[in-house]
C-alpha positions as CSV (number, residue, x, y, z in Angstrom):
1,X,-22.5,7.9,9.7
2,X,-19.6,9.6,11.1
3,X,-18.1,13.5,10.3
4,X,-15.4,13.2,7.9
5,X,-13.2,16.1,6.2
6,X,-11.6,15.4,2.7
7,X,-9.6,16.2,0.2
8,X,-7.5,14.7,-2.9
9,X,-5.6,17.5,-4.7
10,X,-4.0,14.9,-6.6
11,X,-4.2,14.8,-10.7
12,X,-5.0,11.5,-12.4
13,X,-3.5,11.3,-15.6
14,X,-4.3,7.6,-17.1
15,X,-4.3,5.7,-19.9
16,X,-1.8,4.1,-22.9
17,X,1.1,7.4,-23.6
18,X,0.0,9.1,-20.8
19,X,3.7,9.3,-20.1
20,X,3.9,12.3,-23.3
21,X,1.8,15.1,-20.5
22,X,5.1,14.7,-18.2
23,X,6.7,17.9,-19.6
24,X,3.5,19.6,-19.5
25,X,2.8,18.3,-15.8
26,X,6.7,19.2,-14.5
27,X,7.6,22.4,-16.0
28,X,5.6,24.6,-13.8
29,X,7.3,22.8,-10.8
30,X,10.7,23.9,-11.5
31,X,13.8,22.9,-13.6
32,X,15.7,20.5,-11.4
33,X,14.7,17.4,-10.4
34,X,15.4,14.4,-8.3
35,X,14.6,11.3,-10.5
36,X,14.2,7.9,-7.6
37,X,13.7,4.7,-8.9
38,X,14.2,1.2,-7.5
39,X,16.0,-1.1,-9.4
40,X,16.9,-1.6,-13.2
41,X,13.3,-2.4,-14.3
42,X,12.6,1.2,-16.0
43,X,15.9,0.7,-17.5
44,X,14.5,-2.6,-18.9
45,X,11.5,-1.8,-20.3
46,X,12.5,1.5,-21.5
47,X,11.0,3.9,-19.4
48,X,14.2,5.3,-18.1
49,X,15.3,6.4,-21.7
50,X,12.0,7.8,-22.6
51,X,11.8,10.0,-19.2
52,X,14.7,11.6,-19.9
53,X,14.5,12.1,-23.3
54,X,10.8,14.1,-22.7
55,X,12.8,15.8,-19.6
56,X,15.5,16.6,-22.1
57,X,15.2,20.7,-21.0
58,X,15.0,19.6,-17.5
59,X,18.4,19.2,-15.0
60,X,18.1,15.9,-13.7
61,X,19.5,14.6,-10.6
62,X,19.3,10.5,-9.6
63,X,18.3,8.7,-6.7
64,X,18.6,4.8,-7.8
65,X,18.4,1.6,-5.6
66,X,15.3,2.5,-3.5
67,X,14.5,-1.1,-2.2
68,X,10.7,-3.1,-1.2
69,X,9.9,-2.0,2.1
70,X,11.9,1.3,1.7
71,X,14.9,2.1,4.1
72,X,15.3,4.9,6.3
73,X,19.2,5.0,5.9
74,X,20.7,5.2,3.1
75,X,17.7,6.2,1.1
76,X,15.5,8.3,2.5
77,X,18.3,10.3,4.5
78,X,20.6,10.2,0.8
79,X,17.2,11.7,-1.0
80,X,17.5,14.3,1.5
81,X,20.9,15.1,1.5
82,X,20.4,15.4,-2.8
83,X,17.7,17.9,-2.7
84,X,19.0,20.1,0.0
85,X,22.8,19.8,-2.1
86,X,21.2,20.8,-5.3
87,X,18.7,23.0,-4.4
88,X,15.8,20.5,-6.0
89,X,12.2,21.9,-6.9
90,X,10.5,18.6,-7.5
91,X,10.9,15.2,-7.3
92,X,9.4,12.7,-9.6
93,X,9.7,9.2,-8.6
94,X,9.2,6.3,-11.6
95,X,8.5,3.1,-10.3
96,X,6.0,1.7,-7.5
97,X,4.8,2.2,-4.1
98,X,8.5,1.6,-2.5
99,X,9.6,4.3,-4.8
100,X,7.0,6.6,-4.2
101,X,6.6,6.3,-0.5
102,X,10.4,6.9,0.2
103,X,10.0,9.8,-2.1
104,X,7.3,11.6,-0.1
105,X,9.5,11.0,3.3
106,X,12.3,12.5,1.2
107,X,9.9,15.7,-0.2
108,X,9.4,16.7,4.3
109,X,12.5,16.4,5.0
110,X,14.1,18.4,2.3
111,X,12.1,20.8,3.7
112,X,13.1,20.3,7.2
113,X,16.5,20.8,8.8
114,X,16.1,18.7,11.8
115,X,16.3,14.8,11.7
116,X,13.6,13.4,9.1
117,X,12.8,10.4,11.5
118,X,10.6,13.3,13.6
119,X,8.7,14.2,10.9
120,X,8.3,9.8,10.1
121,X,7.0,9.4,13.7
122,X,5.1,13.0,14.3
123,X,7.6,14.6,16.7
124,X,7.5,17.2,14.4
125,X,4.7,18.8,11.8
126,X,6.1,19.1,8.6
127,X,5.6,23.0,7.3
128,X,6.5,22.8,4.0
129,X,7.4,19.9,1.6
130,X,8.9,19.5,-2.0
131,X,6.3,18.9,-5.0
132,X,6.3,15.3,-6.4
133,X,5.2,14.0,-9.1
134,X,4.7,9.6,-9.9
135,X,5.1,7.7,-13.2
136,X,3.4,4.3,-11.8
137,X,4.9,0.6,-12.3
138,X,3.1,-1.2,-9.9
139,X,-0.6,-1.8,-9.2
140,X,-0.6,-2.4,-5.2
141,X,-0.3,0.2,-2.6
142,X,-2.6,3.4,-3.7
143,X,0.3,6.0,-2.9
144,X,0.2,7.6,-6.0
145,X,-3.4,9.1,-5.0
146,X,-2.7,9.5,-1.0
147,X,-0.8,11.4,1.2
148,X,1.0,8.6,3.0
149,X,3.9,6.3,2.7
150,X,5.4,3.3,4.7
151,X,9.0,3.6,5.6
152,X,11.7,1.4,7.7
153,X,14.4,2.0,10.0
154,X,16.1,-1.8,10.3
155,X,18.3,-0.8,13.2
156,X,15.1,-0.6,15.3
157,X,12.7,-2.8,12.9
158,X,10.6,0.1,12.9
159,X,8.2,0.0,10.3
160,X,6.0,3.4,10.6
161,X,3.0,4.9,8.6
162,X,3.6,8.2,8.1
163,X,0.9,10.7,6.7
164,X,0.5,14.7,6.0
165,X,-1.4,16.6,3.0
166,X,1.4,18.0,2.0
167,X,2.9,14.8,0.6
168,X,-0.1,14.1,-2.0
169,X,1.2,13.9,-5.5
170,X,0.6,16.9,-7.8
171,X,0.1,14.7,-10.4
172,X,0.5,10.7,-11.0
173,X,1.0,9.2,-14.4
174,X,-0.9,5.6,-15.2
175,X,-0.4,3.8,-18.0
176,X,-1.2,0.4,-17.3
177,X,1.3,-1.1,-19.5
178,X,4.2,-0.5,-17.3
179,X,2.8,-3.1,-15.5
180,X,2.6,-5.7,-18.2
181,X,6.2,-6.9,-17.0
182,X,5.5,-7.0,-13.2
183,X,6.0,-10.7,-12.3
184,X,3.3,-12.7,-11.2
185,X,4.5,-13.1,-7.7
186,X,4.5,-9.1,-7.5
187,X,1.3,-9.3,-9.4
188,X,-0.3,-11.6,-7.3
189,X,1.3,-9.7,-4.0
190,X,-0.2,-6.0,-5.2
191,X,-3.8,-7.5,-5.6
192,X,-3.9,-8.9,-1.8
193,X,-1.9,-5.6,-0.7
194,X,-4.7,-3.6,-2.4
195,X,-7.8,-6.6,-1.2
196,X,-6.5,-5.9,2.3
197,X,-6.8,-1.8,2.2
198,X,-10.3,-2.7,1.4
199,X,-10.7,-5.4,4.1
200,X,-9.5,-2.8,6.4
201,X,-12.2,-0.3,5.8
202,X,-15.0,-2.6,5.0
203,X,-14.8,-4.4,8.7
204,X,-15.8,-1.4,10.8
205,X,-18.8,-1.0,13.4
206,X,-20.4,1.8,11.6
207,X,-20.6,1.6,7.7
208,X,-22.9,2.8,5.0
209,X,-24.5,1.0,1.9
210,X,-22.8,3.0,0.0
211,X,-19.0,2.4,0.7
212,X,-19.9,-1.2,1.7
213,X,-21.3,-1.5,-2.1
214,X,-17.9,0.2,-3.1
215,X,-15.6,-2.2,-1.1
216,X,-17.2,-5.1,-1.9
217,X,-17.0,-4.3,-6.4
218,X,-13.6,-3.4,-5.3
219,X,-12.9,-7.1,-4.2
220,X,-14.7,-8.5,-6.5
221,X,-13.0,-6.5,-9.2
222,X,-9.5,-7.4,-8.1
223,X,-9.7,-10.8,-7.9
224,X,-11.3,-11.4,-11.2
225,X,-8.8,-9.1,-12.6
226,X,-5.7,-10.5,-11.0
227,X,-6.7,-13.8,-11.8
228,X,-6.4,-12.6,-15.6
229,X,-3.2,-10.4,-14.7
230,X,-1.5,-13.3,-14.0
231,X,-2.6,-15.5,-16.8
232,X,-2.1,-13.0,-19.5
233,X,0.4,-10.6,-18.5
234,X,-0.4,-8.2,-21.5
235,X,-4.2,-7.8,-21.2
236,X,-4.9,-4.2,-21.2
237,X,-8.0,-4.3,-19.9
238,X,-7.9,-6.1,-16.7
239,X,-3.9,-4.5,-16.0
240,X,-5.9,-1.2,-16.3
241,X,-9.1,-2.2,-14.0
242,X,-6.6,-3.5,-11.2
243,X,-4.4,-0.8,-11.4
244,X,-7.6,1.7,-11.1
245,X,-8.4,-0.6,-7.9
246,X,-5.3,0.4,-6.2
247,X,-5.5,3.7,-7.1
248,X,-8.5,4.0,-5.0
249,X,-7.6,1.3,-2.4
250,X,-5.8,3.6,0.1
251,X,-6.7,7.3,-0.1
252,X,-9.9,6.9,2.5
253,X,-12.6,7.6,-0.6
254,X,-14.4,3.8,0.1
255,X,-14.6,4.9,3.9
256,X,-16.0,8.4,3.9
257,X,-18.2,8.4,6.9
258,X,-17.8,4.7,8.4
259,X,-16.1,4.4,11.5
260,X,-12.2,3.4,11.7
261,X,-10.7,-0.1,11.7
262,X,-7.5,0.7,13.4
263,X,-6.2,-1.3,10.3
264,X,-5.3,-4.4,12.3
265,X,-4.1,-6.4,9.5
266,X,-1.3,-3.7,8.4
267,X,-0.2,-2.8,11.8
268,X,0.5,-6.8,12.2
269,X,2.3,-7.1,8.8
270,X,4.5,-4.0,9.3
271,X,6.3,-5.8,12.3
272,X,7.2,-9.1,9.6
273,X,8.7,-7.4,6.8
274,X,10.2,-5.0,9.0
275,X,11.8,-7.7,11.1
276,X,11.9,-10.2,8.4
277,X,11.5,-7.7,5.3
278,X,9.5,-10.1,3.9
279,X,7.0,-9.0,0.7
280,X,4.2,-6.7,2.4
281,X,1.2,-7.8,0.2
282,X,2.3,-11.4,0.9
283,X,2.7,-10.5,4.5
284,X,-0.7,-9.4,4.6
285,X,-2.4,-12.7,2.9
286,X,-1.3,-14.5,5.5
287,X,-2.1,-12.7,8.4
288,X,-5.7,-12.1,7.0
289,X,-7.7,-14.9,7.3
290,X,-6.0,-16.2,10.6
291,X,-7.0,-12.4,11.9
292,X,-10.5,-13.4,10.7
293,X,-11.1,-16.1,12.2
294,X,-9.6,-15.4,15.4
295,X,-11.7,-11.6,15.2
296,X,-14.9,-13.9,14.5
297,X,-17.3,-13.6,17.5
298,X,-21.3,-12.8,18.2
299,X,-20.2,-9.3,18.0
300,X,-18.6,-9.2,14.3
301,X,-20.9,-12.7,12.5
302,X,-22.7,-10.5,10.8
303,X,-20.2,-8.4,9.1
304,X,-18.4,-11.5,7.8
305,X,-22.1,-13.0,6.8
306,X,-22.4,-9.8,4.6
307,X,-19.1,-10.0,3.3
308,X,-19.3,-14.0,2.3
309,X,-23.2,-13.4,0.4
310,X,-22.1,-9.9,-1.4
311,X,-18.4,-11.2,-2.4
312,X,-18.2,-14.3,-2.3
313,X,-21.8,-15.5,-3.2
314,X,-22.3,-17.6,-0.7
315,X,-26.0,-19.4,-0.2
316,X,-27.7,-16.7,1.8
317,X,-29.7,-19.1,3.6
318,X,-27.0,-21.3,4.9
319,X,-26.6,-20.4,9.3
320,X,-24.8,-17.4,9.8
321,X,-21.5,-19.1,11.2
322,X,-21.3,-21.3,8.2
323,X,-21.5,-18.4,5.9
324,X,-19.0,-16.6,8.4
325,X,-17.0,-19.7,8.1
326,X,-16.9,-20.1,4.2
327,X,-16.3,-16.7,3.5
328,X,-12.9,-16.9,5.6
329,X,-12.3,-20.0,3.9
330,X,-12.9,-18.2,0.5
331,X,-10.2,-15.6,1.5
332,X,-7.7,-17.7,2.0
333,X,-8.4,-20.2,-1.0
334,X,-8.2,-17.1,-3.3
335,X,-5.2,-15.9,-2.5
336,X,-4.0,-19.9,-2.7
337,X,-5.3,-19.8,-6.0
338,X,-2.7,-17.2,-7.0
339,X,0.2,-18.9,-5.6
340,X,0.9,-16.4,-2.6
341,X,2.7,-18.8,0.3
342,X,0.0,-18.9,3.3
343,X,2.1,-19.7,5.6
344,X,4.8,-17.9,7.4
345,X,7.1,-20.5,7.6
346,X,7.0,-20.4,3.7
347,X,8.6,-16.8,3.9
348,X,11.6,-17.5,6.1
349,X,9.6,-16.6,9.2
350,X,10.0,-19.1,12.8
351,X,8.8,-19.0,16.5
352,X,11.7,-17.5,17.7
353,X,11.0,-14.2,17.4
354,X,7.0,-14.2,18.0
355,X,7.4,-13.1,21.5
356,X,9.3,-9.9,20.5
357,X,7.4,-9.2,17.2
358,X,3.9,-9.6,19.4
359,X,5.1,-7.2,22.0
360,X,6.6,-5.0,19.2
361,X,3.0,-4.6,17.8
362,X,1.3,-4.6,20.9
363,X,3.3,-1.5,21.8
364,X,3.4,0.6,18.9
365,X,0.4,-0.3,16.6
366,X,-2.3,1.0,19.2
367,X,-4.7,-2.6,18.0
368,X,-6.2,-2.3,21.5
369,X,-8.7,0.3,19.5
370,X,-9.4,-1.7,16.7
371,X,-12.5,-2.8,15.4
372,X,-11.9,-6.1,17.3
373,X,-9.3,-5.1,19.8
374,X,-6.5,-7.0,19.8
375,X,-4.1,-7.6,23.2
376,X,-0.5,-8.7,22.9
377,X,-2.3,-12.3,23.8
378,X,-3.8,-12.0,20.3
379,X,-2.1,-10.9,18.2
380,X,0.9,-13.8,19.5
381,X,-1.7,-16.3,18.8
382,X,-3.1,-14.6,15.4
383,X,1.0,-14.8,14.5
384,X,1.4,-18.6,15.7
385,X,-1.7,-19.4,13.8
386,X,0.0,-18.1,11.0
387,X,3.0,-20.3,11.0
């Protein structure tokens, strides 16, 4: 078991009219506030309205238009340029993931009078940052309980990780029935965005019975309770269970004390949608089961062997490489099942450019340290096999 060091300042509020503790949450934060959001969905199902009717006291400042896959320029450097104009004390992002990631780059470099972009790629440590606070849409990345976010730069198709514990949330808001008009395609794409943050810290060398029992009731959880997102849109209980999953997908709590993945399947991904800016979680279901089966080796059966019997069910007494073998199989009928394109070809994405997305990767994800290292040779073929 390996030496960790945690923490998760964060404050969970959840549950139907959470949303009413927002006043109570913001007003020892300060009085004005940058509002982000994405696009007119909180408008639409009337979230918008009822924010800034409970912020009624509160000067309120707007950031719309924050895109999937959140840009660099205009958003992150416009969020900036806001706060610094109008001397902003918190930010409170409403909407999901995209939202909330751009927000934290925006909370640094408010903070920061350099160029953001060093604080995105670690040139700089961040010494301050602005307070932000979450009311979630979305069940799929976990940012609203880490201190992390994904951002890209398109000129460069950049797509970089970026993480420092000042850019937790204070506090994130979670009523699951904002989510009861997220489509099924972003449905379906949150639960494999949020089944592949557990993949990534399940297949490690060194793991624990423990967090392998959490990451496997994790799976388990979300694809029973996708399954029943998408069928029926407006049942409570199994919005609420998958969006409690991706809560705790991404903030390190079903890895304390294993050993790291390098997160293989992420730092492939990040190259397609930021080439291609393509749907991450859809990205993802792709490139995870050819990663799989290309990573499966003497060295790595038995973790896949677990993996089929305790999520999959799989006859325990079948040989190792056919368990190994159905369990990948399983992966990628599942996320078939919910109508996510498995193919990459499906998502506007060719040959021409697997040269330079491979080498791209290669460069900048460090995957020669990953749990099965991965050369530029790899991860070419993992991306052809993908096709």
């Amino acid at each position: 078991m390996q030496n960790f060091d945690y923490m998760t300042p964060t404050r969970l509020i959840f549950g139907k009219e959470s949303i009413v503790k927002l006043p109570e949450v913001m007003r020892s934060l300060g009085k004005r506030v940058l509002l982000t959001y994405g696009g007119g969905s909180i408008k639409k199902i009337g979230l918008y309205d009822r924010v800034n009717e409970l912020l009624k006291d509160f000067e309120i400042f707007e950031l719309p238009g924050i895109q999937p896959n959140p840009k660099y320029d205009p958003s992150v450097l416009d969020g900036v340029r806001m706060c610094k104009e109008n001397q902003i004390d918190v930010i409170l992002a409403v909407g999901g993931g995209s939202v909330l990631d751009c927000s934290k780059a925006i909370a640094a470099g408010a903070k920061y009078d350099g160029d953001p972009w060093d604080l995105i790629t670690y040139k700089v440590k961040a010494q301050a940052a602005l307070p932000i606070v979450d009311v979630l849409t979305l069940a799929a990345t976990g940012s609203e309980y880490d201190c992390g976010g994904v951002i890209s730069r398109t000129e460069t198709n950049d797509k970089v990780g970026y993480m420092d514990p000042l850019l937790f949330p204070v506090c994130s808001i979670l009523d699951p029935v904002y989510t009861f008009t997220v489509s099924k395609k972003q449905t379906a794409a949150g639960c494999a965005d949020a089944m592949n943050h557990t993949i990534e810290q399940y297949f490690v060398a060194d793991s624990t019975l423990l967090n392998d029992g959490f990451c496997e009731s994790m799976l388990k959880s979300l694809m029973v309770n996708a399954t029943k997102c998408i069928e029926n849109p407006e049942d409570y209980t199994a919005r609420a269970e998958m969006m409690l999953c991706c809560t705790y997908g991404c903030n390190g709590i079903l890895s304390l004390g294993n050993s790291y993945s390098g997160w293989p399947c992420h730092g492939i991904e990040h190259a397609l949608s930021a080439y291609y800016d393509i749907t991450h979680g859809e990205g993802l279901a792709i490139i995870t089961p050819r990663w799989m089966r290309h990573i499966l080796n003497e060295k790595t059966i038995d973790r896949f062997v677990k993996y089929g019997i305790n999520v999959f069910g799989i006859d325990a007494t079948l040989p190792k490489q056919e368990i190994a073998e159905k369990a990948i199989d399983a992966t990628y009928a599942f996320f078939e099942s919910i109508n996510i394109p498995m193919h990459l070809r499906e998502v506007g994405i060719d040959e021409s450019r697997i040269d330079e997305m491979a080498h791209h990767i290669a460069v900048n994800e460090g995957l020669e340290n990953a749990y099965a290292p991965l050369t530029e040779e790899d991860i070419k073929k993992i991306l052809i096999e993908s096709l």
